[in-house]
N, C-alpha and C positions, 0 to 999 in steps of 0.2 A: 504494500500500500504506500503511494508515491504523495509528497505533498504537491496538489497543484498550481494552488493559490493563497495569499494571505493577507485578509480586508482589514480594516481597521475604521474603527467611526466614534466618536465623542460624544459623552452625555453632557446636556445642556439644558438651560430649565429649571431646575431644579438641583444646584451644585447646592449643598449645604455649608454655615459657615462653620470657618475650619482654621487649624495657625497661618493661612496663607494670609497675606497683607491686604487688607481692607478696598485696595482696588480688584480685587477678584471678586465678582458680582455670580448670583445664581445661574444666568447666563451663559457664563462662562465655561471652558473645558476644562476640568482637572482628572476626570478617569474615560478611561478610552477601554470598549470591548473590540478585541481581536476576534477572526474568524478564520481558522484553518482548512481550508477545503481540500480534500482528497479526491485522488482520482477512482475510485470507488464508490463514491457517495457521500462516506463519510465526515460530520463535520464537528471540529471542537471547537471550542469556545476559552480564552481566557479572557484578564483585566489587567489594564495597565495603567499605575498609576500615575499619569503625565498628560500631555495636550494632546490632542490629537494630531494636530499638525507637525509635531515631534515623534509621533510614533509612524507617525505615515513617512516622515521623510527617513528615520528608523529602517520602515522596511522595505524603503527603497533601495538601503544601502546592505541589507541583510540579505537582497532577496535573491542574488546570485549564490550565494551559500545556502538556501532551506531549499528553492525550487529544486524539483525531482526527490527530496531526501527521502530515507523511510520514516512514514508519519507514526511507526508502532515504536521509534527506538526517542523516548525524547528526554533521558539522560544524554544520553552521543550527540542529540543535534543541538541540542542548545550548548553544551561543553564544546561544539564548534563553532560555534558562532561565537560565544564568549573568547574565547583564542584566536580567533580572526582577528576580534576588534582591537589589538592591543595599540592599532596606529592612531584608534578613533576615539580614543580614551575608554579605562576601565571601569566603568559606571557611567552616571547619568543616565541619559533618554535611552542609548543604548541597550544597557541593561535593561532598563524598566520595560521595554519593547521585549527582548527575550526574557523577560517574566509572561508577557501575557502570552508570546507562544509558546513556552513552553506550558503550561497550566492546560493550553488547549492540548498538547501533544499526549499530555495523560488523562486527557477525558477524550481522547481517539482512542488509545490504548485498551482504558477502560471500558468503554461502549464494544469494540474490536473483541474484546476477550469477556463480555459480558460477567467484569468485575465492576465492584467501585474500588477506586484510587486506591483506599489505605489498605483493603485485601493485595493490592500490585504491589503497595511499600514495603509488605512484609508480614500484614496482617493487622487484626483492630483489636483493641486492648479494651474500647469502649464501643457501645451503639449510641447514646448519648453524652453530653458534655454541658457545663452548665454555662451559657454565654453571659458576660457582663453588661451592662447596660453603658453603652461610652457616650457623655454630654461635656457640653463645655461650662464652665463654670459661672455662675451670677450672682450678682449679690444676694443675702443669705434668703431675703423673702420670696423671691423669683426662684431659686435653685430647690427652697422645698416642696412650693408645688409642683415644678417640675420630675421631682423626685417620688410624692406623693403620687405623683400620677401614673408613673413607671412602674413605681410598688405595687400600684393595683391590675397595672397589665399582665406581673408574675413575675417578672424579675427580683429576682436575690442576691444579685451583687450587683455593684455599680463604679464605675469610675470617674469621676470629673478631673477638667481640664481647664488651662490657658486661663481667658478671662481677665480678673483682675486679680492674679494669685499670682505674690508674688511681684506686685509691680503698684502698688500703693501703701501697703501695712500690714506689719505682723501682724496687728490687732483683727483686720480686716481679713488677713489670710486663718486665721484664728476660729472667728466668726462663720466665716464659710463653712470650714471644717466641722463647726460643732451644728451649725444648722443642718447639715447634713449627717451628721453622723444621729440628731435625733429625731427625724423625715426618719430614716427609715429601720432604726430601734437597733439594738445591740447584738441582736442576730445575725446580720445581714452584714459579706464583704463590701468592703468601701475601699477603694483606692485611690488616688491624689497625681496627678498627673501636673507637672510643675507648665511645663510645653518651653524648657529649655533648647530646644534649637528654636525657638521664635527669631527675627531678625532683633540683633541686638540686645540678647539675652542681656539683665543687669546684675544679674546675683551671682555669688559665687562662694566656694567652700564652703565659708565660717556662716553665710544665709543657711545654705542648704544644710548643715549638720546642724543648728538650730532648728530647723523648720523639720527635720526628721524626728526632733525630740518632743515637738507640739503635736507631730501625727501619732506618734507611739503612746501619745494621752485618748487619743480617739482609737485604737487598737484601727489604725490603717494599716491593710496588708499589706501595700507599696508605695512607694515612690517612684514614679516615673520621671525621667528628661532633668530630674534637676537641675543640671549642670550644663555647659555650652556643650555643644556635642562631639567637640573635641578634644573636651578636656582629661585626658585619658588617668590623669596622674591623679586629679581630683576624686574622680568615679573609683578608684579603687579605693583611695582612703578616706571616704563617705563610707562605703559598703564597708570598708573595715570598723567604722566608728558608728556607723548609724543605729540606731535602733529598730529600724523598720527594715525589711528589704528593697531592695535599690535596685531598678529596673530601666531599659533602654536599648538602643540599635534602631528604631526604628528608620534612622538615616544612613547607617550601614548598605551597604552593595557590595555582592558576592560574598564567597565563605572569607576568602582572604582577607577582606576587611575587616572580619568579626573574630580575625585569629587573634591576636594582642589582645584584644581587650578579655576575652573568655580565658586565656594563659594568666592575664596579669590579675586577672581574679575582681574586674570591673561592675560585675554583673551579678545580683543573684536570679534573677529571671534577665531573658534573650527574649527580646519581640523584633523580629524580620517582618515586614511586611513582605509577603508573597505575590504582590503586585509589583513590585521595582526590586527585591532583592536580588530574583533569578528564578523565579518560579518556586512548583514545588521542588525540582529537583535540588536546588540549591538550599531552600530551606528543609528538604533531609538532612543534608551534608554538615550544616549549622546546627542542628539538632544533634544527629551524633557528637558533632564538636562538645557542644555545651555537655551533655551527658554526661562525657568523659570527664568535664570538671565542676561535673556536682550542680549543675548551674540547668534553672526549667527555661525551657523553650513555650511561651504563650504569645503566640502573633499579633502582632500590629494588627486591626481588620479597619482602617476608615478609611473603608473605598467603599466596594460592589459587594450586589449580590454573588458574582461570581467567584470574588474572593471570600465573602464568607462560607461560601460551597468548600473551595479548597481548604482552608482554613478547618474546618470541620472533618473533610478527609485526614486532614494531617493531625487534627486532637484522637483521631482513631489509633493512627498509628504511633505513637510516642505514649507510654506510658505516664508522664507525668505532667503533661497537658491538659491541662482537666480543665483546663477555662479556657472560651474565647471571645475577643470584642464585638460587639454588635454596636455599629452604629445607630444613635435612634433618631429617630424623624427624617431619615433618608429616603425618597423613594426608592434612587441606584437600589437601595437594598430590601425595601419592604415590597415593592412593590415588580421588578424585573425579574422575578422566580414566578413557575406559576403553584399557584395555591398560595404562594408567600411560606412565613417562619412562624409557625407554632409553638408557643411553650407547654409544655407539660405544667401536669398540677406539682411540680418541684421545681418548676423554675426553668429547666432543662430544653434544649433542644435534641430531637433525633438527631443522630445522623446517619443520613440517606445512603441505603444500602443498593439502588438502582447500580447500574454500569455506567462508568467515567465518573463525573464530579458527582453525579445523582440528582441533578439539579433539570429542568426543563425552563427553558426562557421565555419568557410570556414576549412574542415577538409584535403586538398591541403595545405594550409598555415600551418595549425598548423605541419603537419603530416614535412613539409620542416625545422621549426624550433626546433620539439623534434625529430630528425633523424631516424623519421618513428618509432618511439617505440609505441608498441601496450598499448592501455588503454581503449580500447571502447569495 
């Protein structure tokens, strides 16, 4: 089974807001579905998380390297494309483009060999997994209705974000914390996402190991991004000091970049997004990594439905994945699956035991959010 073809189209409409800088309007492109067609019929589907007009000119420059390849081998094809590129720099758009084909290459695969994904990886450790509920943060009265109201959708963990955390007052960052932490009771995981790679992050160590000791009063199970996202020296001696676990990667590309920090002992949870890392294949590879140093791998998800599709393959296959992000109020992700995502009365989501991602794409939704532009 040969690849033929490979489309690429932009959602728009409906972008949610997110750490990107205040001139990115809903309008706008931030995640692009790829389409893999085969000369057999077959067709997969990945997410990439970047412009569309980055990923199209991506795979103009990819496309003498995938055209003809075998669409059933997509460790090898994307590990060639990745080693081609080294003149076109190793990351950026690049990558993020061989994230969404490769994603599709194992839901060929999988559809091919009438598996899902994480039976191909190795096997599934879970049928369900329990997803987090991911928001951005507000000041304290807005953030618990909004949390109140999540509560009663089913969700049992939750993470907030960015905002004003962090970038006005401990007292205020304080405040947030505790409004939330009593929205939605002493039972319920709660995580803190600082959104440290924002442009022009202003805190640094002695913030963040203070702000670790204010969350360990609200039993937060993380901290995310606290740090500029390069600050590698910092992030090990937080994780060594902190109270809370210290979480991050999500601006990471490829395994190699995630090698130092997982060695220097930067991390107690690795979130890859599976959209711009390198696909599943790459966030396998990141995963064993981290295993070997003690350290859980729980994905970046704020993108698509299709990435929380894979996202979910991959909390099957990794035993220690037990959580993943759901973005909320997205439609990319409530609404472009068909049937959409059900929680169980735990909180929990299935995941989809069909062949390839197990996901079907409501091609109404999509076709409403890339303005009917043909790819199929």
């Amino acid at each position: 089974m040969k690849i033929r073809d490979i489309r690429a189209v932009g959602l728009r409409d409906a972008t949610p807001r997110g750490g990107w800088s205040e001139e990115i309007l809903e309008e706008d492109c931030v995640h692009t579905l790829v389409a893999v067609h085969t000369d057999e019929g077959l067709t997969g589907f990945g997410s990439v998380y970047t412009n569309d007009a980055l990923a199209r000119a991506a795979l103009g420059v990819l496309e003498p390297l995938y055209r003809g390849e075998n669409a059933l081998e997509p460790e090898r094809v994307s590990e060639k494309l990745r080693q081609s590129m080294f003149w076109m720099g190793r990351g950026g758009s690049i990558e993020h483009t061989i994230s969404g084909i490769d994603i599709a290459l194992w839901d060929i695969l999988g559809k091919a060999t009438e598996q899902p994904v994480g039976r191909l990886l190795g096997g599934r450790y879970r049928e369900r997994v329990m997803p987090y509920a991911s928001l951005l943060m507000e000041e304290p009265g807005r953030l618990t209705e909004h949390l109140l109201y999540l509560k009663a959708q089913g969700f049992r963990a939750f993470k907030m974000g960015w905002g004003p955390f962090g970038r006005e007052s401990h007292a205020l960052d304080e405040a947030i914390v505790r409004a939330a932490r009593d929205a939605i009771g002493l039972d319920m995981l709660l995580m803190v996402d600082a959104g440290g790679s924002d442009a022009f992050w202003p805190n640094g160590y002695k913030w963040a190991l203070r702000t670790s000791q204010m969350l360990a009063d609200y039993d937060v199970a993380w901290f995310e991004e606290p740090l500029k996202p390069d600050a590698l020296r910092d992030y090990v001696m937080l994780r060594q000091a902190s109270p809370v676990h210290i979480s991050g990667g999500e601006v990471l590309t490829r395994r190699q970049a995630f090698q130092p920090w997982l060695e220097a002992g930067a991390f107690d949870i690795v979130q890859p997004d599976v959209t711009k890392v390198g696909g599943i294949s790459e966030s396998r590879r990141i995963a064993w990594m981290a295993q070997d140093h003690g350290i859980r791998l729980i994905p970046h998800g704020w993108n698509t439905a299709v990435g929380l599709a894979a996202d979910l393959q991959l909390a099957s296959a990794f035993p220690e994945t037990d959580l993943v992000e759901y973005l909320t109020g997205s439609p990319y992700v409530d609404e472009l699956s068909v049937g959409g995502w059900t929680l169980d009365a735990d909180g929990m989501l299935s995941i989809p035991n069909a062949p390839g991602l197990g996901v079907t794409l409501d091609m109404d939704a999509v076709a409403k959010y890339t303005q009917g532009e043909k790819w199929l």
